[in-house]
C-alpha positions as CSV (number, residue, x, y, z in Angstrom):
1,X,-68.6,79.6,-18.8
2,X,-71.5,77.7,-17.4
3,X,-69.3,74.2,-17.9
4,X,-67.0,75.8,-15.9
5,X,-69.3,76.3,-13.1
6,X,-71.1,73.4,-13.3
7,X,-67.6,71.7,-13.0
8,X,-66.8,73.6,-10.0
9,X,-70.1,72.8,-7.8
10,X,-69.2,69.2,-9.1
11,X,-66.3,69.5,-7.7
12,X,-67.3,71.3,-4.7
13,X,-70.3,68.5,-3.7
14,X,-67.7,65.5,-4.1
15,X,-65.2,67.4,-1.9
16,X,-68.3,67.5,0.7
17,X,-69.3,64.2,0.7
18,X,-66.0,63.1,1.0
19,X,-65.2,65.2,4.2
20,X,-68.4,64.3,5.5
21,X,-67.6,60.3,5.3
22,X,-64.2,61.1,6.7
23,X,-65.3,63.1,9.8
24,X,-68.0,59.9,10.4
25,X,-65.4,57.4,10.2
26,X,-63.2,59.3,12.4
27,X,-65.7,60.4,15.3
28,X,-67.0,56.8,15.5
29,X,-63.4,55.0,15.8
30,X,-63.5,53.1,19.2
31,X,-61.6,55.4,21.3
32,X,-63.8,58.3,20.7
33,X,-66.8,56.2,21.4
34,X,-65.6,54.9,24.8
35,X,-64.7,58.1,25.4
36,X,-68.4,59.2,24.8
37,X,-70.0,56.5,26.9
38,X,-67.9,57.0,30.1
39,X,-68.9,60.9,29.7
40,X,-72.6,59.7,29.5
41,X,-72.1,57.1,31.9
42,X,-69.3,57.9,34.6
43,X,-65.4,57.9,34.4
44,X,-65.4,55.0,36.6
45,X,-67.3,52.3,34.3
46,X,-65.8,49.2,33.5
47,X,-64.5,47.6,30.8
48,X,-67.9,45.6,30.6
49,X,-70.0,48.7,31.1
50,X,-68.8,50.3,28.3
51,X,-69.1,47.7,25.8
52,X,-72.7,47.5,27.1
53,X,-73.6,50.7,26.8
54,X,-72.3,51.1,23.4
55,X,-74.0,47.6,22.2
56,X,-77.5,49.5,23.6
57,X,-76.8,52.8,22.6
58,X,-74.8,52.8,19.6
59,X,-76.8,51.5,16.6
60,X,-74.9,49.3,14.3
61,X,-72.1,48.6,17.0
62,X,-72.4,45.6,18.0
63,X,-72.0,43.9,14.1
64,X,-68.6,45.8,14.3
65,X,-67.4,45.5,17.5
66,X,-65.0,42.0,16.3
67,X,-62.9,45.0,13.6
């Protein structure tokens, strides 16, 4: 009985960490974080704005930005 459980909140913690890399990967695809700096900039920024506000806001983006 207590294999059984122990399986089960195995189960259970790899099934979270899983979902939890997923949701990261998908909320920091490109579109989404455009979308996020013309809402904390304005709608109107440029193409140039954007990609500098995420290479001084966004940590890590700028070593990815070439993907």
């Amino acid at each position: 009985m207590g294999q059984f459980i122990l399986r089960r909140v195995g189960v259970m913690l790899l099934t979270a960490l899983c979902l939890t890399f997923i949701v990261f990967v998908l909320t920091n695809l490109f579109p989404n974080l455009e979308k996020l700096a013309k809402t904390q900039g304005n709608f109107r920024m440029s193409d140039e704005a954007v990609i500098s506000w995420l290479t001084n806001t966004v940590s890590g983006w700028a070593c990815c930005q070439d993907l």
